[in-house]
C-alpha positions in Angstrom: 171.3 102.5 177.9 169.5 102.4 174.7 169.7 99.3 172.1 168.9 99.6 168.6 165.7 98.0 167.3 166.4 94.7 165.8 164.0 93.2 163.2 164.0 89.0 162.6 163.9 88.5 159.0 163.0 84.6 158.1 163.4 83.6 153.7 161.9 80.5 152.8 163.4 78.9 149.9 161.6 77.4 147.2 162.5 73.5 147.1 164.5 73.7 150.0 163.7 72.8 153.2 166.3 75.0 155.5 165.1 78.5 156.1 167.5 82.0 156.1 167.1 83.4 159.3 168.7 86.9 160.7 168.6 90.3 162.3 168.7 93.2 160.7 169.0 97.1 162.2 166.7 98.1 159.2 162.8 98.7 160.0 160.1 96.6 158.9 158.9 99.0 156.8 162.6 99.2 154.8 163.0 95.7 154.5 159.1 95.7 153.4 159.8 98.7 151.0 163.3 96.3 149.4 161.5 93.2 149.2 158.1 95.2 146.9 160.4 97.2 144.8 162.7 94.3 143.7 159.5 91.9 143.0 157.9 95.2 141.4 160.9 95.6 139.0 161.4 92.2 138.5 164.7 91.8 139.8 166.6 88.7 139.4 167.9 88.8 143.0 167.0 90.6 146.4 169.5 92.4 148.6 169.4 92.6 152.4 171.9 93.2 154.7 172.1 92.0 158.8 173.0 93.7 161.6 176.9 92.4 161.5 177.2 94.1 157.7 176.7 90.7 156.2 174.8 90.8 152.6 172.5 88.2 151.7 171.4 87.7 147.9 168.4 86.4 146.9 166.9 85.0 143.7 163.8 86.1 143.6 162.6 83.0 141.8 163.7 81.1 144.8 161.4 83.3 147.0 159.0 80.7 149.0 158.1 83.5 151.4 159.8 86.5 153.5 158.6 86.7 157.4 159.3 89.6 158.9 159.5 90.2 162.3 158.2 92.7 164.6 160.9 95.8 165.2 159.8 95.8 169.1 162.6 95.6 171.3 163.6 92.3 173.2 163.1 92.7 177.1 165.6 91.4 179.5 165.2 89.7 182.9 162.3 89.0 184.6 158.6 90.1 185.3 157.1 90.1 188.8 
């Protein structure tokens, strides 16, 4: 059986102290792609969606810093 890629997306919020954390289906190169184009156009706010379909907005003025994780798949049991 074949599971989709999940990327971990971490936001840090500027003069905040909690962190947005998720998963997301998209690549890292997508989410990459969203986050350059809405800082490149000066967007007031940055769109990104999870895996679930839930849509998280973004001011971009609030932007601390966007981690995003590797879009390697998670393994599952144990090693010998």
């Amino acid at each position: 059986m074949s599971y989709p890629e999940r990327v971990d997306i971490r936001i840090g919020i500027a003069n905040s102290p909690r962190e947005i954390n998720f998963e997301t289906a998209q690549t890292a190169g997508e989410v990459e792609q969203t986050v350059i184009a809405a800082l490149d156009a000066k967007s007031s706010c940055i769109s990104l969606t999870d895996d679930k379909g839930k849509v998280y907005l973004v001011p971009t003025v609030s932007l601390a810093y966007i981690e995003i994780g590797s879009d390697v798949s998670r393994r599952v049991g144990f090693v010998s």
